[in-house]
C-alpha positions as a printed NumPy array, in Angstrom:
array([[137.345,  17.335, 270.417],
       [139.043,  16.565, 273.35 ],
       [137.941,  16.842, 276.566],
       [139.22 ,  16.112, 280.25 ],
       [137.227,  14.402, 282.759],
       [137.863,  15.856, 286.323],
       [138.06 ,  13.401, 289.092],
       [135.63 ,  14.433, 291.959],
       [135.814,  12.59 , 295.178],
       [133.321,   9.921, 296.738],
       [131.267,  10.35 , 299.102],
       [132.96 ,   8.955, 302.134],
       [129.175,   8.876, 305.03 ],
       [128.059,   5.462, 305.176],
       [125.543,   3.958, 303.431],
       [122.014,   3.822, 304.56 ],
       [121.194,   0.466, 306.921],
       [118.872,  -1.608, 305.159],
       [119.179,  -4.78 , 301.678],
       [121.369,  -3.243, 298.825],
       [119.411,  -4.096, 296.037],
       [121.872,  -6.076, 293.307],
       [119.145,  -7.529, 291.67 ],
       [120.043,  -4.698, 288.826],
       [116.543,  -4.411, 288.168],
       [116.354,  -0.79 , 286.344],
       [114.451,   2.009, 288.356],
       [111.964,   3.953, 286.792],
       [113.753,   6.233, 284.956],
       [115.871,   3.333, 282.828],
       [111.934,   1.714, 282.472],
       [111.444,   4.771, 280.955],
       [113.999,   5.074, 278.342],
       [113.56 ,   1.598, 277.668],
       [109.865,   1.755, 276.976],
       [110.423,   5.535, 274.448],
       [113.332,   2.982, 272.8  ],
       [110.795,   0.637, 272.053],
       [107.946,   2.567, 271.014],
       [110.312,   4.589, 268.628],
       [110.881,   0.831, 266.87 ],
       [107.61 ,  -0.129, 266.851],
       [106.77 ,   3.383, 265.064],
       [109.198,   2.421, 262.345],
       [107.975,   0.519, 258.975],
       [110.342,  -2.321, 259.381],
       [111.065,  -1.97 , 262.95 ],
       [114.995,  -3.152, 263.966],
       [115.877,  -2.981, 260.435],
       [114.801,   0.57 , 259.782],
       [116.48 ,   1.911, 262.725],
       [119.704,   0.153, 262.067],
       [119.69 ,   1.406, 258.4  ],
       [118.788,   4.706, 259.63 ],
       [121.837,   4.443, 261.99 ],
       [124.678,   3.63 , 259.527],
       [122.79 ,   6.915, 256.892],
       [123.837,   8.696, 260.174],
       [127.221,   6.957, 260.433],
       [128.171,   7.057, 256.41 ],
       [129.873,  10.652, 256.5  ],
       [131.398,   9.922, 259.492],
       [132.701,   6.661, 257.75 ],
       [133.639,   8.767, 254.524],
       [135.465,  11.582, 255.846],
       [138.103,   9.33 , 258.288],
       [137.4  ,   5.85 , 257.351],
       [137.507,   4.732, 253.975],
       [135.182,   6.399, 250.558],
       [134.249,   5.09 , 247.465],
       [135.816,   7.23 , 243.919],
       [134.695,   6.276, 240.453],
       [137.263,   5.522, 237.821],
       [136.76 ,   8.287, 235.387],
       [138.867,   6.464, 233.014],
       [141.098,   3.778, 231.333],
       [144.327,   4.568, 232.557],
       [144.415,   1.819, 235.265],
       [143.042,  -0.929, 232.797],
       [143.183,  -3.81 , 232.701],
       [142.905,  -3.691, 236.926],
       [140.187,  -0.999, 236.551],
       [137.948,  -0.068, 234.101],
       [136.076,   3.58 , 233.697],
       [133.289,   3.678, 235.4  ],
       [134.686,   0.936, 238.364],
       [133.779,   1.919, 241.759],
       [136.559,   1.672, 243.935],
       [136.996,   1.473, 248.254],
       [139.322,   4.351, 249.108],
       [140.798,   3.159, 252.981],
       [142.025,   6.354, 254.074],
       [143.68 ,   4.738, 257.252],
       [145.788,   3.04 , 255.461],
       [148.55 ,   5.371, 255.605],
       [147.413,   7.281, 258.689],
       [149.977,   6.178, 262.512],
       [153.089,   6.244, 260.563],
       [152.584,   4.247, 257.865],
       [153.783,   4.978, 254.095],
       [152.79 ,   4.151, 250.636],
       [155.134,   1.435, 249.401],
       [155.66 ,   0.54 , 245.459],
       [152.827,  -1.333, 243.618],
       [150.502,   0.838, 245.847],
       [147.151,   1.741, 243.955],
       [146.637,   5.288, 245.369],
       [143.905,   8.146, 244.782],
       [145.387,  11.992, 245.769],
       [144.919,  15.376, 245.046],
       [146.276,  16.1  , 241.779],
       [146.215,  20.219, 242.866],
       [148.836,  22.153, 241.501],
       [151.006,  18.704, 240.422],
       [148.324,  17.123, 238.004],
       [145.284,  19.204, 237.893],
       [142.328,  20.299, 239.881],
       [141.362,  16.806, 240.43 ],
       [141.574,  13.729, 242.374],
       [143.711,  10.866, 240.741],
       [144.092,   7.03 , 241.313],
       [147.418,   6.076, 239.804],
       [150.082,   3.292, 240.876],
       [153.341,   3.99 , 243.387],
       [156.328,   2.949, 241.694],
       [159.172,   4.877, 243.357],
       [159.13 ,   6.655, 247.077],
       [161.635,   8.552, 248.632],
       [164.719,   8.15 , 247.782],
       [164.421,   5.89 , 244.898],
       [166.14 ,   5.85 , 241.675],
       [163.476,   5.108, 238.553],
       [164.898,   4.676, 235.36 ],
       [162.969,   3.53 , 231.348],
       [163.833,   1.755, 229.8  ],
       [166.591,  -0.895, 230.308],
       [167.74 ,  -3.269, 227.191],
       [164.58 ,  -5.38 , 227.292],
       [162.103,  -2.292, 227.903],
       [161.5  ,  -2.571, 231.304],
       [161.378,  -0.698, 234.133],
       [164.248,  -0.28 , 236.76 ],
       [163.901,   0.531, 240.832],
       [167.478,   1.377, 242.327],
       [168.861,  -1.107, 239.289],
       [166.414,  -3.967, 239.9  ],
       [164.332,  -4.386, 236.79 ],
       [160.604,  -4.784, 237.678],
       [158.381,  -7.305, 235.567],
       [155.051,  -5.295, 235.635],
       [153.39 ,  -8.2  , 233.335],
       [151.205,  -8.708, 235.933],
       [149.681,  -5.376, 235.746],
       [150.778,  -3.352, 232.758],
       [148.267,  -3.402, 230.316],
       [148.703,  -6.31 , 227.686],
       [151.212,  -5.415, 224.766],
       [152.226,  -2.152, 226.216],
       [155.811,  -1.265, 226.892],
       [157.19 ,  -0.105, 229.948],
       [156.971,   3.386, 228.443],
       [157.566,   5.301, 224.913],
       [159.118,   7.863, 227.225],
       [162.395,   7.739, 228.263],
       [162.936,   8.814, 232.09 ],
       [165.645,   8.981, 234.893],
       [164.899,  10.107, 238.071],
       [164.954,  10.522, 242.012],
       [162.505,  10.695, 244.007],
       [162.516,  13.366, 246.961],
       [161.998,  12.469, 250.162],
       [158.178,  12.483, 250.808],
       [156.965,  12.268, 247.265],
       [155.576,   9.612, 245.072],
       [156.538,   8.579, 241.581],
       [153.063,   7.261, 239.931],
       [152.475,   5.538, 236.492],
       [148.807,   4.687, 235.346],
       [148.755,   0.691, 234.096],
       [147.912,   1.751, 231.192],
       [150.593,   3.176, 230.272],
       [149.594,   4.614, 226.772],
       [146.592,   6.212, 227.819],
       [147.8  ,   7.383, 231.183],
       [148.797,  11.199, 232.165],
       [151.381,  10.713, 234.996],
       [154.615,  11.349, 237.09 ],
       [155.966,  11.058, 233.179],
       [154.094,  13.973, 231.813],
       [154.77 ,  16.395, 234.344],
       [158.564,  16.127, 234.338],
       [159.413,  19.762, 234.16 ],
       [156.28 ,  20.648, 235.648],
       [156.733,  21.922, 239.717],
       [157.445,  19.054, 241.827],
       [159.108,  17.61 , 238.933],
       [155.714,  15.495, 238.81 ],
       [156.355,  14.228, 242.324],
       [153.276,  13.598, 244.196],
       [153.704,  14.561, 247.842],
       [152.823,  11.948, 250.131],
       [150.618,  14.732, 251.986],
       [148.478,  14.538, 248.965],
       [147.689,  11.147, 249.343],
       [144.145,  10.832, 250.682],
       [144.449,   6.71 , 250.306],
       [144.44 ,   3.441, 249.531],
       [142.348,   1.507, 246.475],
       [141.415,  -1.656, 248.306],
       [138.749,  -2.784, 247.135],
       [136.545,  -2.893, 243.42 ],
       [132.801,  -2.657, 245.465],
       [130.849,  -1.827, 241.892],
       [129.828,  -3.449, 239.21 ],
       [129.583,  -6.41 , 241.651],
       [130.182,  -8.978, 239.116],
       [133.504,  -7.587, 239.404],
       [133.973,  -6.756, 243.206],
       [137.404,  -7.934, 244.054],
       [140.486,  -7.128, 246.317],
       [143.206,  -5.274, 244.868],
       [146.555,  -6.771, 246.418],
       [150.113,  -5.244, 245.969],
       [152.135,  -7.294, 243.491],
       [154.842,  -8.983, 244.192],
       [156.96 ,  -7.572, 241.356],
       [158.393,  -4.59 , 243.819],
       [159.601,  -7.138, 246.452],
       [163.272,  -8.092, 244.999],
       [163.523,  -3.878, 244.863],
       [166.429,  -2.759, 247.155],
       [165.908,  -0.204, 249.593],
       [166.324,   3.181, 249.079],
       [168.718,   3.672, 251.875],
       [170.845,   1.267, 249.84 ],
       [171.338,   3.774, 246.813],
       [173.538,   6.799, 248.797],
       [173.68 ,   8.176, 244.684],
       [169.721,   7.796, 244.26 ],
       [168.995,   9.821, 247.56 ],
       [171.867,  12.825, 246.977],
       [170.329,  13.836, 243.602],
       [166.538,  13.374, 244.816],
       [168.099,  15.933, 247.564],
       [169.054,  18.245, 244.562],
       [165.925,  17.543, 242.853],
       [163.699,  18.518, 245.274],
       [165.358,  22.166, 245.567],
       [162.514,  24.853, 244.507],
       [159.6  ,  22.459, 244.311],
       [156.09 ,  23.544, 245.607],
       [154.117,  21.699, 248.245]])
């Protein structure tokens, strides 16, 4: 909550004659506190280390609720980059002071309404604006007509999809495919559902960062680099019109 300090004005009468003490020695009240500090440590089994694990069990839902939370992978629809039963690092600043999701993303949301009464972690492939089309000649995927090489991520001798698809994305939504693609329920399978299976980037609550469990497989999940050669959005005046007309009627 915020509050506002009000400025109060000195007191102007001079200073009693006599040494100013800047030795910064504390008085008997900081002795005080100092000495109920200590005591409280020494009462501790483990002393320093207790209280500053005791401190950050105080901190953690601070931490969780603005900061960043761990979510388990309930399944295999983000293989091979996550397994079920993965723990990931959810940084939910990531898109807080302006910032956006951008394709290649790995994002968890709140699937309410658009998925399911659940939270989801799937991968961005189209914002606002775009143009996503499945398959081109060699079964790939195509971002406002750049073909994307998902090798690097899609899940090894899976196609782009079996589904065929063409479509814009509204402003402020997300079009989201599971790496998996065959065992993945996505922005595919929601097509004529509301939103036209359109996440809205309101429902985003953040980032996957980082795999923290098992720890034999803790790791940092990077954006690829197979979005990068994708034009703009603002480049495809066609792509943005019809996400316009698509996004007439949705929920959200």
């Amino acid at each position: 909550m915020d509050t506002e300090a009000q400025s109060t004005e000195r007191d102007r009468s001079p200073h009693p004659a006599g040494p100013e003490d800047t030795s910064g020695t504390p008085g008997p009240e900081g002795r005080s506190r100092s000495a109920l500090a200590g005591r409280l440590v020494g009462w501790l089994p483990g002393g320093r280390i207790t209280a500053a694990l005791f401190l950050v069990l105080l901190l953690l839902p601070a931490l969780s609720t603005f900061v960043a939370q761990p979510f388990q992978i309930p399944s295999g629809s983000m293989e091979p980059a996550l397994r079920a039963g993965d723990r990931v690092l959810v940084l939910k600043l990531a898109y807080r002071f302006g910032a956006e999701p951008q394709r290649g993303d790995v994002v968890v949301f709140d699937g309410t309404e658009y998925f399911g009464d659940a939270d989801y972690i799937k991968r961005v492939v189209g914002v606002g604006g775009d143009r996503v089309v499945c398959c081109d000649k060699d079964g790939r995927i195509r971002v406002n007509g750049r073909t994307v090489d998902e090798s690097g991520f899609l899940f090894p001798g899976e196609s782009a999809s079996t589904v065929p698809f063409d479509v814009a994305v509204p402003e402020d939504r997300l079009f989201v495919l599971g790496d998996h693609r065959g065992s993945s329920s996505d922005s595919r399978d929601h097509l004529g559902s509301p939103g036209g299976g359109m996440i809205p980037v309101s429902r985003v609550i953040g980032r996957a960062d980082w795999i923290v469990q098992p720890f034999g497989r803790a790791t940092r999940l990077h954006r690829p680099d197979a979005y990068a050669r994708v034009p703009a959005a603002a480049q495809m005046p066609a792509a943005r019109a019809n996400a316009a007309h698509q996004g007439e009627g949705t929920h959200g």
